[in-house]
N, C-alpha and C positions, 0 to 999 in steps of 0.2 A: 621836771616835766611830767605832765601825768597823764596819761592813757586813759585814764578814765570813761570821756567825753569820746570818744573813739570807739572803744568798746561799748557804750551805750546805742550810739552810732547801727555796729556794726548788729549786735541784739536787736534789737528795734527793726531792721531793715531785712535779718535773715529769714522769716517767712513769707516776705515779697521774693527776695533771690528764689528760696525754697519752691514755691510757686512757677516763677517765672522756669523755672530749668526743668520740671516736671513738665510744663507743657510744650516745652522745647526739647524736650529728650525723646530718641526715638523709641518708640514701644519694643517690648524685645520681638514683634512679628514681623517689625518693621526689620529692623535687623536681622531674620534670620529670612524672611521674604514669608510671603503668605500668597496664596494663588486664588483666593479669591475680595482683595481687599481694592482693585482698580486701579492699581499703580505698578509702576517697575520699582519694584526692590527686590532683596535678595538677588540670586544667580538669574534672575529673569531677564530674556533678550526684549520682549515686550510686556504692558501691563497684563498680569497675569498668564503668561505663555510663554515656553523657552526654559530654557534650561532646567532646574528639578518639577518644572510646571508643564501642565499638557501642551501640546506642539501651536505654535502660531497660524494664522490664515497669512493668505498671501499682503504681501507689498508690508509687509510688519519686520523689525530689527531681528535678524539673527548673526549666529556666532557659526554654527554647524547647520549638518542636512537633516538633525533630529529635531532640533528646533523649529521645525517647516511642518504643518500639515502635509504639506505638498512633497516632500522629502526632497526639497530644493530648496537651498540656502545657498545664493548667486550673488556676490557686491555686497555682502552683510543685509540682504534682504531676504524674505520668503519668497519666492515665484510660484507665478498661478502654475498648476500640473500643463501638461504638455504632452503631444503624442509622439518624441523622439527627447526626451529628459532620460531615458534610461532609467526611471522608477518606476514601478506599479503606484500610480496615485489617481484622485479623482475619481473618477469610476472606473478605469478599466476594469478589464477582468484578467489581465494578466501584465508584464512589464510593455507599455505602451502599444497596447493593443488591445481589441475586444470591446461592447459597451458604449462608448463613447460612439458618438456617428460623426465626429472630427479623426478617431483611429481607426487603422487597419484590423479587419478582422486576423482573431491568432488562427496560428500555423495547429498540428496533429501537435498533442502532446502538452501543446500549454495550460492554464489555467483559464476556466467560462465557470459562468453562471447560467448562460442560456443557448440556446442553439445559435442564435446569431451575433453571439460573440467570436463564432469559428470559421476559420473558411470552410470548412466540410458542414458549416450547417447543422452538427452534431454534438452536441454537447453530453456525455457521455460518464458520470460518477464526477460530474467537477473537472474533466479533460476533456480540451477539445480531440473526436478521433481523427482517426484515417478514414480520407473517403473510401467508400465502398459501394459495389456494384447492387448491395440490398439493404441498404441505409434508407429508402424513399425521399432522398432527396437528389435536387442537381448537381451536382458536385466533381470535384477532380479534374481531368479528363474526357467527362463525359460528353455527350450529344446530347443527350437529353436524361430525365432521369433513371438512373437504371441501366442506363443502353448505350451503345454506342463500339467504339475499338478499342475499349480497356476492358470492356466487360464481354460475358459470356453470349450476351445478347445484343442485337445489332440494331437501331431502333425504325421503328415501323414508321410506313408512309404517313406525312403530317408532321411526325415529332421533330424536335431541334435535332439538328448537326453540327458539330465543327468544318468537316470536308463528306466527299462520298465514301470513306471508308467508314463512316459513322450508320449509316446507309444500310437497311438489306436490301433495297434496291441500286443499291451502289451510287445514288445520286443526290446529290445534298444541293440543293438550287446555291447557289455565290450570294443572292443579293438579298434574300429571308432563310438563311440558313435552315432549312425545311428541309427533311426529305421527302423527296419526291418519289411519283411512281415510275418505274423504268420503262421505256418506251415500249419494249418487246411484251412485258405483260396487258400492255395494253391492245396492242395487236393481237394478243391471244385471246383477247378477251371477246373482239370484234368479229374474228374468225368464226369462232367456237357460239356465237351470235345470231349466226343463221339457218 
């Protein structure tokens, strides 16, 4: 029996195989993944994002919370940021808060970029501060700005109030929180008139 015919065969036919497996073989980027090539390969949770590749957008495959833009990875998904996720993402400006007009402004202490990322209104080296009674804003405790029963100053007839202890006239109207003039200065005023 002779092989010959076989082996002609198989010569003749090995630069078609050679061919065909070359273009069926995966490239070695493909194999070792590439992040900018529009596919999932490699350690990637989605095409081009996830794992040794930059972090995914929302509603895209993941494995972890590194794999998320959003540093939410929920059900092997990315989730859109959130304002009680417990991450700083999106915009805040600090861990879910600040920034966003869907979050809470932060508390003294935390991370701003602007004044009203803070409750004190005060964005201060990168920290939101403490309110204070010469900050020129509304803030804390106050009646109004500057003034009121937290501060050294008690605010004048016109300005906001919380209650009449906000008041130098002791009286803070219920229904426009306004202080008002106290009745007795006004009498003195009618007196002293004629």
């Amino acid at each position: 029996m002779s092989y010959r015919p076989l082996r002609f065969v198989v010569a003749a036919l090995w630069p078609l195989f050679a061919i065909t497996c070359s273009l069926t073989a995966p490239a070695d980027e493909e194999l070792v993944g590439s992040c900018e090539d529009d596919r999932k390969n490699g350690d990637e949770t989605g095409p081009d994002c996830g794992g040794s590749c930059g972090p995914c957008g929302t509603s895209v495959a993941c494995k972890v919370n590194e794999d998320c833009a959003s540093g939410v990875c929920e059900l092997d998904v990315c989730k859109e940021p959130e304002c009680d996720d417990g991450v700083k993402n999106g915009d805040e400006a600090d861990v879910d808060c600040g920034a966003s007009l869907e979050c809470f402004t932060c508390e003294s202490g935390k991370t701003c970029n602007a004044d009203d990322d803070c409750d004190s209104y005060v964005c201060s080296n990168g920290e939101c501060a403490v309110p204070a009674c010469d900050d020129g804003e509304y803030n804390g405790a106050e009646g109004d700005i500057d003034c009121g029963v937290v501060c050294p100053l008690l605010c004048a007839d016109g300005l906001g109030c919380n209650d009449d202890a906000d008041c130098a006239s002791g009286l803070c109207d219920e229904n426009d929180l306004i202080c008002m003039p106290s009745p007795s200065s006004g009498s003195d005023l009618r007196r002293h008139s004629r």
